[in-house]
C-alpha positions as CSV (number, residue, x, y, z in Angstrom):
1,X,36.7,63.8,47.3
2,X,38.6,60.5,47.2
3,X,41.1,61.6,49.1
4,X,38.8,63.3,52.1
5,X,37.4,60.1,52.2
6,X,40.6,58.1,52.4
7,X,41.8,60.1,55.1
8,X,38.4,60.0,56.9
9,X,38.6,55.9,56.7
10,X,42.5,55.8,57.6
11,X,41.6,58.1,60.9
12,X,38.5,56.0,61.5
13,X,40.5,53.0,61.3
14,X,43.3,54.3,63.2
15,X,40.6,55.5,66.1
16,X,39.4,51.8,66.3
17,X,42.6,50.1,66.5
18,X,43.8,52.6,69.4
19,X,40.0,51.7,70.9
20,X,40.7,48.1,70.4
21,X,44.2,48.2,71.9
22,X,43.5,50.4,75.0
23,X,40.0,47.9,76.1
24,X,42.5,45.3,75.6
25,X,45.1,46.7,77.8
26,X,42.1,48.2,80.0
27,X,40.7,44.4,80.8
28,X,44.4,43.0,81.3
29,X,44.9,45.2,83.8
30,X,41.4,44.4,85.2
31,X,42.5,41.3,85.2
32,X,45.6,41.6,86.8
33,X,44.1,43.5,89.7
34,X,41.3,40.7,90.2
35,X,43.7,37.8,90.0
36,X,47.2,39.0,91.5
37,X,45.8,38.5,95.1
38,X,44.9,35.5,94.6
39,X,48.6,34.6,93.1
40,X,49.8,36.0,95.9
41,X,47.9,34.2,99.0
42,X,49.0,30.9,96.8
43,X,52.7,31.8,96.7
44,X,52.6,32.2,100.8
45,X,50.2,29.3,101.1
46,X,53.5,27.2,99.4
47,X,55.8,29.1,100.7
48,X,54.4,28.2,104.5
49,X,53.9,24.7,103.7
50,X,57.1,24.0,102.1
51,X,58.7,25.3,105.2
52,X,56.9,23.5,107.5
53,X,57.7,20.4,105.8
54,X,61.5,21.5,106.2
55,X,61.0,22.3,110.1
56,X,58.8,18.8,110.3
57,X,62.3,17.3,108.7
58,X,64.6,19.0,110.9
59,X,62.6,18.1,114.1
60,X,62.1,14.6,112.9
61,X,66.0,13.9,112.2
62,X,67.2,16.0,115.8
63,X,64.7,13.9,117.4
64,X,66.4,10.7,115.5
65,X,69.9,12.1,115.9
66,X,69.2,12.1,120.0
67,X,68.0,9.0,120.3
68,X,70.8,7.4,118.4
69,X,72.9,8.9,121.1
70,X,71.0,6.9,123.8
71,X,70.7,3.8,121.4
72,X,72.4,0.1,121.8
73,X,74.4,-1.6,119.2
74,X,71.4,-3.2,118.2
75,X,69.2,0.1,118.1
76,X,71.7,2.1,116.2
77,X,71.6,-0.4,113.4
78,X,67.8,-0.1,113.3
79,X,67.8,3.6,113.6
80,X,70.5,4.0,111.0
81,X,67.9,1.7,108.3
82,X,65.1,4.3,109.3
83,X,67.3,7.5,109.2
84,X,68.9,5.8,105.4
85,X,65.2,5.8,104.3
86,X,63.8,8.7,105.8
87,X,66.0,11.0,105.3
88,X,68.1,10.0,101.5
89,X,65.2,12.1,99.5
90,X,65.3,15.0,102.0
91,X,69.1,15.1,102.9
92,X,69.2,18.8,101.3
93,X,67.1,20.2,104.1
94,X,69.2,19.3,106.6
95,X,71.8,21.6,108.2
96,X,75.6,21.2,107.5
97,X,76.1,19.6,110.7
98,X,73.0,17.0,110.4
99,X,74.2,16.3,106.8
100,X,77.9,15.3,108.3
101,X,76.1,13.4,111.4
102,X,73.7,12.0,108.8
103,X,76.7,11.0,106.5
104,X,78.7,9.4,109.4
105,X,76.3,7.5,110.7
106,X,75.2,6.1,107.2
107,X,78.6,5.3,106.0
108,X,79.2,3.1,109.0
């Protein structure tokens, strides 16, 4: 009888654990479901405004680089102190060609 009743309680406890596990793994995947969405629309939500920022960059430093082209001696100087601010944090965004223009100018 001890032994019917050992296996009873090892089956019994067996039973529970597997219970236990699968409503575990059963709200983890509840989970997931409920919250990957929302990871998601984060991700592109960075994603969209990280790249803008780079575009905004871009823009800003073509529209910098043209009117250092038009600029006098005088002008250059100031738009060289802008561009050496502006642009020093932010110089990896910039296109191989910008980053040579950007170098040049700076150097000087």
């Amino acid at each position: 009888m001890k032994i019917i009743n050992f296996v009873v309680a090892m089956v019994l406890g067996f039973s529970a654990a597997v219970l236990i596990v699968g409503s575990l793994y059963a709200v983890s995947y509840a989970a997931y479901n409920y919250f990957s969405p929302r990871y998601v629309a984060v991700d592109n939500k960075v994603f969209h405004s990280s790249q803008q920022y780079t575009d905004g960059i871009r823009r800003d430093f073509a529209d910098m680089e043209q009117s250092y082209a038009m600029a006098s001696k005088d002008q250059k100087a100031a738009l060289v102190a802008v561009m050496r601010d502006r642009f020093s944090s932010s110089r990896e965004l910039l296109s191989d060609n910008e980053k040579d223009f950007y170098d040049r100018v700076v150097s000087n």
